[in-house]
N, C-alpha and C positions, 0 to 999 in steps of 0.2 A: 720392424727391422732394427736390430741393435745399431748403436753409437760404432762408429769404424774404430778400431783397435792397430795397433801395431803388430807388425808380423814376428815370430821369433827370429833368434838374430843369424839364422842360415837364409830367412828370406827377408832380412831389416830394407829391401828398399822397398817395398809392398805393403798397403793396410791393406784390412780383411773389412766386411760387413757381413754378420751373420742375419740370416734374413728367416722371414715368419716362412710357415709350415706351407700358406697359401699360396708363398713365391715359388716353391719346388711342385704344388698340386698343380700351378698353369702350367706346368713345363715340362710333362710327361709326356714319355713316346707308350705304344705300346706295345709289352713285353708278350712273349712269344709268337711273335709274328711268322718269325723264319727256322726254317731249320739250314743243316749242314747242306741238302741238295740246293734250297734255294739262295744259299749265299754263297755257293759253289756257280751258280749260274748267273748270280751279282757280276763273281768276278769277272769270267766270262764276256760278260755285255759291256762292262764302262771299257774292254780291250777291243770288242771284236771286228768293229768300224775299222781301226787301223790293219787289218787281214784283206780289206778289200779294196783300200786304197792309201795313198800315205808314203807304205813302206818300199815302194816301187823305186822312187825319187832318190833313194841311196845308190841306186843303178848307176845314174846320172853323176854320182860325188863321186863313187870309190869301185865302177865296176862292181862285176857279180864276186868279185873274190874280196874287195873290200866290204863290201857291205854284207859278204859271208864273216869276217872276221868280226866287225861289231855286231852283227848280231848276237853271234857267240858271247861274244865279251859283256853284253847286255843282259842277254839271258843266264848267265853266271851273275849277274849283280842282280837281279832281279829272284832268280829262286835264293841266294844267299840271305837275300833281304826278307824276302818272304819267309822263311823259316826265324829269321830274329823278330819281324813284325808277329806271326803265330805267338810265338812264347809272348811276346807282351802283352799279347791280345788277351790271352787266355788269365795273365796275373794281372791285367787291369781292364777288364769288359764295362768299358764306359767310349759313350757314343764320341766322346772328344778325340778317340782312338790317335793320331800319330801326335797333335796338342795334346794330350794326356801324357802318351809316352813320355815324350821329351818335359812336359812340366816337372815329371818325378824326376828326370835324371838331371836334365839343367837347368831348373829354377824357371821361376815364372819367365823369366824372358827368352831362354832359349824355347820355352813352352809355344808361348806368342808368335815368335816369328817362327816356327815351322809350323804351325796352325795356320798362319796367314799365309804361308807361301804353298802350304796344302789348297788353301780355299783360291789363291790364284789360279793355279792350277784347274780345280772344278770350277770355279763359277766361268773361267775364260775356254775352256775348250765346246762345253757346249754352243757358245757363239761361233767356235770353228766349225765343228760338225753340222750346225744350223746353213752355214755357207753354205756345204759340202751337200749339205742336203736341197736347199734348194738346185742351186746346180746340177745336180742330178736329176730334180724335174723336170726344168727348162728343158736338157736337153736328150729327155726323152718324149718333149712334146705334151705332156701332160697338162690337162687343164687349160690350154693356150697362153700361159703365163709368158712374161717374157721379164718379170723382174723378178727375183727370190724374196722379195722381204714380205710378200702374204705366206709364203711358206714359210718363214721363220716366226711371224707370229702364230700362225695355226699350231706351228708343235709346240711354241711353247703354252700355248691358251691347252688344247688340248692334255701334253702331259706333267703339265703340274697340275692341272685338274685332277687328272687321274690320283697324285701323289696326295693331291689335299685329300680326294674321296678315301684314302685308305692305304698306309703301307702294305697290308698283306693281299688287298687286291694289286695295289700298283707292282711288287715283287711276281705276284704269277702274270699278269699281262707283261710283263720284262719277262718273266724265263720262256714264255710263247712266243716272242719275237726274237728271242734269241736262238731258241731251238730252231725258227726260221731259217736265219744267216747261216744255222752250223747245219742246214740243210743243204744251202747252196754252196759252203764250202766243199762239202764230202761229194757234192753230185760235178762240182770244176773239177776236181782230184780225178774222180773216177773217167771222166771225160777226156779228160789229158792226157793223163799217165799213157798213154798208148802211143802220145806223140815226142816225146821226151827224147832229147837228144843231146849229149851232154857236151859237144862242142855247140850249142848254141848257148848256152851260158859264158861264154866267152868270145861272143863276136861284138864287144863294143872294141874301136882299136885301141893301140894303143898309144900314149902322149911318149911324152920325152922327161916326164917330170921323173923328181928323183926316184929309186926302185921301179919305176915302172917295166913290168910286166905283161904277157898275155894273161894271166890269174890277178893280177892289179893293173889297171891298164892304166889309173891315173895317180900310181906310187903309194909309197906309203902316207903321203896326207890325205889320201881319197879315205884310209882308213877312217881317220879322224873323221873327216869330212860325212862319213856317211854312221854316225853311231847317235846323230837325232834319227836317224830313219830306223835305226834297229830297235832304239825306245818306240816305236809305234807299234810295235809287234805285243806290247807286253804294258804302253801306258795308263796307267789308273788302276790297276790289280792289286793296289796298297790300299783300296778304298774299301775292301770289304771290314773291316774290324769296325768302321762308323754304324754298323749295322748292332755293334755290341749290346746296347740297350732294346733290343729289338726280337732278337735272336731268342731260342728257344731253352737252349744251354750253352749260354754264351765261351765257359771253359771248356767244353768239346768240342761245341760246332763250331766256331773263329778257327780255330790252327785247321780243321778237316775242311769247310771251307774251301778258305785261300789257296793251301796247298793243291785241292782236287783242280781249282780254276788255274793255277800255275801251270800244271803237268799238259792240261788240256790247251792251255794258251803256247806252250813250247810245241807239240803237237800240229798243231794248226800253224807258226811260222816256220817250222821245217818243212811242211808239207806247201805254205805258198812259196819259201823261196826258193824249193828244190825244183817244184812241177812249173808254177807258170813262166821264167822266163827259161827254162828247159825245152820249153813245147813252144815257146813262140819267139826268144831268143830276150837275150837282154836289153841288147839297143831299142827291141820295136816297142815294150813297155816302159822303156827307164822315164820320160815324158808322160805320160799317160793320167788323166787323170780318173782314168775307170778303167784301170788293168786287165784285171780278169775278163771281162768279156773282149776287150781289145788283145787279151793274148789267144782268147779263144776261136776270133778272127781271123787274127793271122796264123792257126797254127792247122786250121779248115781251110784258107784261103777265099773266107769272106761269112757273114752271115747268115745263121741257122739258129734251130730253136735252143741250144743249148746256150748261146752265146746270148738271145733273147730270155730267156730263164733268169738266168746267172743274173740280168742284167738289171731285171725289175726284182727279183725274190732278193739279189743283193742289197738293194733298198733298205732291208729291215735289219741287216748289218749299223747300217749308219743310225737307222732309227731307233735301235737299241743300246747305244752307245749313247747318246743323247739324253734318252729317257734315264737308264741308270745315274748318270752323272749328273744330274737334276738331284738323285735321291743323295749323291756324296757330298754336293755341295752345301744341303738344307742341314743335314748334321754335321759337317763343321761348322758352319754357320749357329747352327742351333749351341750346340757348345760352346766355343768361345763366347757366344752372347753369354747362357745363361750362369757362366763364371764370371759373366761382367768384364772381361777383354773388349768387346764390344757392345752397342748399345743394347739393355737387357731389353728392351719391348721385341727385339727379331729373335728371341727363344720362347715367346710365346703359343703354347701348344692350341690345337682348335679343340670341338667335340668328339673329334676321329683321331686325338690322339696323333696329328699329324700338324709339323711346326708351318704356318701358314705363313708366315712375313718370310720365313727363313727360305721358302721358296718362291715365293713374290718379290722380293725386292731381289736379288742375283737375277732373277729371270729376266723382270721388267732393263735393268745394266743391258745383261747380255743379249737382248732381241736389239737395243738403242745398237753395240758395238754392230753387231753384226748386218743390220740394216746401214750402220754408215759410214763401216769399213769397205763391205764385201771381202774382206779380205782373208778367207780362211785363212789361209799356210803364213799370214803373221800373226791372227792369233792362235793358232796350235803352236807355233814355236814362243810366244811367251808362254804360255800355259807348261811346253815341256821346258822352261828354264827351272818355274816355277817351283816345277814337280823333282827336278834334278837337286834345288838347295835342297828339298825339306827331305831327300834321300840319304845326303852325308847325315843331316842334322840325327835324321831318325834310326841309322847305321850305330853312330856316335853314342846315341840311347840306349840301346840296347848295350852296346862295351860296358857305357859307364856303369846302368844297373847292374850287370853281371860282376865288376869289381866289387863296386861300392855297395851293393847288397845279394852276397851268394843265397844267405839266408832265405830271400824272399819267394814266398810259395806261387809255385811254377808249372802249375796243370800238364805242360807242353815245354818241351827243353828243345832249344835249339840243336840238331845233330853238331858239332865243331867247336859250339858255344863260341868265343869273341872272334874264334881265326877265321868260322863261316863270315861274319859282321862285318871283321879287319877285311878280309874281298873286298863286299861288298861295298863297304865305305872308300875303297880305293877307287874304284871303280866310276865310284858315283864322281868323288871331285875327276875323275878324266870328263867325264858325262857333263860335266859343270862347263869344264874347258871349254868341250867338245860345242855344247851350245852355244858359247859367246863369239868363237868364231866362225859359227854358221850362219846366226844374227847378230849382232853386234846393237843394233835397235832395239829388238824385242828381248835383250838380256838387259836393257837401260831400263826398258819401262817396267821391267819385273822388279830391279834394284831400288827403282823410283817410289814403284807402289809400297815393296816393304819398308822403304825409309818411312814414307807418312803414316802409314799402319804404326811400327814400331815409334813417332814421335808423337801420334795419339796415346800410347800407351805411357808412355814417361811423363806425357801430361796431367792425362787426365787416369785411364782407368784400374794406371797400378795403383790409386788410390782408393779405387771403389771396387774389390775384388769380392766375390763372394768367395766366402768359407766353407758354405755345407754344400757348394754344386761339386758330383762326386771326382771328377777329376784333380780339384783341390783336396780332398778330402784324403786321397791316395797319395796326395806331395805331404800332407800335414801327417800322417803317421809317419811318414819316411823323419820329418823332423823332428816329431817325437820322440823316435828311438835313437835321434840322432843326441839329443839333448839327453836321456838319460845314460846313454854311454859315455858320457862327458863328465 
């Protein structure tokens, strides 16, 4: 490992260390694992859990007509986004995917802190859906358990197991429990649809608060109030481009991808929040913490085998969602380590080619939070704080690439180029707002963790950055060219 050097003077507050040949051989993924269907089904999975519960609870803030308008306004920040994340993907296929972005457009530190508020985000939601899951054992009797924390160690012993044994096994046992869930989605639709009624979308009453309406029964703040519940329809879908180093043609299949898992995640939240509280009304779900079969309940006027289906095959909704985001969390983790943001022993790679610490230690955090919280619905709302900064940050990235370098080769072009982004990034700070006043808590403890994150960084590791790991590599021609046009 070479002597630390000084950075050039577009990144003068950062040394480098350029490191032997043997530091980059421990720290390989393996390349063509995936293609376009199966990170297509990536996306898919780290969303799908939010289709089967979650998104219900916006009932409860903004009525069916509020939590129709954030939706909407979500799902426009969310495919806007997804088209400027494609094109980045595609001109920078390195597993550090949104920390990569942002490191070429805003220097190492804006690099940093949307890496870390990426890795908030994944490392903390799976201790939500862990909740979520045990819960759902419990109270369907299974096993005779009566506490969730052996179910939260089983998944996670279980599938990081799986992820250590092998990305390209762990990626098809995710697209098989994913084609699960999108089983039991299509067989509630078809179930339903017969019962749909569309003055039952509008039987919560009405308050007194301002604008309120029979179409907004709790005014225009429900709006607000209900656009974390529309993020559940669509959160984690930024996570496929981590797969870049992975992937098969990483500049094709990134943009095909995300996109196919976009279209089919918008799909799937029109079709739940048209049909289930259509057929079973808004009020009777807006509480519920296992919707679909509770709308399916009351839309039959009590239990059958459809509503029994739905209710165990939905299972692998949650369980797929969990499993996935296990795989997002190990490659940003993996990245930022092995650039040396974090400590470089957690990018070390195993024999399979699969980062072991990088999903051993977030796992070991997240089974502790979630065994001694219980508390899902406060860590899914840190987690969606998490995921909301590093959406301006990542919006922001993409502008600033497209100004400050039109030149750069671009497999995949955004359709709108910065005005799709300029949405999106609008959006995102409402989204920002939108969280703090829903938690007010779990938006502190997100600001907390990137403060010590970002004061580890100014301490210690912008001093010890590597040079040759490829995400720096792609900020270091950017200053290259920036120094000889000078």
């Amino acid at each position: 490992m070479s002597k630390s050097s000084k950075s050039s003077k577009s990144q003068r507050a950062v040394e480098y260390q350029t490191v032997s040949a043997d530091y980059l051989e421990q720290r390989q993924l393996r390349k063509g694992a995936a293609g376009w269907v199966l990170l297509a089904g990536l996306g898919v999975a780290y969303v799908i859990s939010g289709d089967f519960a979650g998104w219900n609870f916006g009932l409860a803030e903004g009525g069916w007509g509020g939590l129709l308008i954030a939706t909407v306004l979500m799902a426009v920040m969310y495919t806007c986004m997804v088209f400027g994340l494609a094109e980045m993907a595609s001109a920078m296929p390195v597993a550090g995917a949104g920390y990569g972005f942002a490191r070429r457009a805003l220097g190492p530190t804006g690099g940093f802190a949307t890496g870390t508020a990426i890795l908030i985000e994944y490392a903390i939601a799976p201790a939500a859906i862990a909740v979520f899951i045990g819960g759902y054992v419990e109270a369907l009797g299974l096993f005779g358990l009566t506490s969730g924390w052996p179910v939260f160690l089983v998944c996670y012993l279980i599938f990081i197991g799986v992820h250590i044994w092998g990305v390209g096994e762990a990626l098809r046992v995710m697209f098989v429990i994913t084609a699960i869930a999108v089983i039991a989605l299509i067989v509630f639709v078809v179930g339903m649809v017969g019962r749909f009624d569309a003055d039952k979308l509008f039987d919560i009453p009405m308050t007194d608060a301002a604008g309120a309406s029979t179409f907004l029964p709790f005014g225009f703040a429900g709006v607000l109030a209900a656009f974390v519940y529309g993020i559940w329809f669509f959160l984690a879908v930024e996570g496929v481009p981590l797969a870049a180093e992975e992937a098969s043609n990483p500049k094709r299949d990134l943009p095909r991808g995300i996109i196919a898992a976009m279209a089919a995640l918008l799909v799937f939240a029109a079709l739940m929040l048209l049909v289930a509280p259509g057929a079973a009304g808004s009020n009777t779900i807006a509480g519920s913490d296992n919707p679909l079969p509770d709308a399916i309940r009351a839309a039959y006027g009590g239990d059958n085998f459809l509503a029994q289906f739905v209710n165990y095959v939905g299972l692998a909704g949650l369980v797929a969602s969990f499993f996935s985001i296990i795989y997002a969390y190990s490659r940003q983790l993996f990245a930022l380590s092995r650039a040396g943001y974090l400590p470089r022993w957690l990018s070390k790679t195993g024999r399979r080619k699969t980062p072991v610490l990088a999903l051993v230690v977030p796992g070991t955090i997240g089974f502790l939070l979630a065994s001694f919280t219980m508390d899902g619905a406060k860590l899914i709302n840190i987690a969606v704080f998490g995921a909301t900064v590093s959406y301006v940050l990542l919006n922001v990235s993409h502008i600033v690439l497209r100004v400050r370098e039109p030149d750069m080769e671009r497999p995949y072009r955004t359709p709108g180029g910065v005005v799709t982004t300029g949405i999106a990034a609008v959006l995102a700070v409402a989204a920002v707002v939108a969280t703090f006043f829903v938690d007010e808590l779990a938006a502190a403890i997100t600001a907390g963790i990137l403060l010590v994150a970002l004061a580890y960084f100014f301490i210690h590791s912008r001093h010890h950055l590597v040079a040759n790991a490829p995400e720096e590599e792609f900020a270091a021609i950017r200053a290259a060219e920036s120094e000889l046009a000078d």
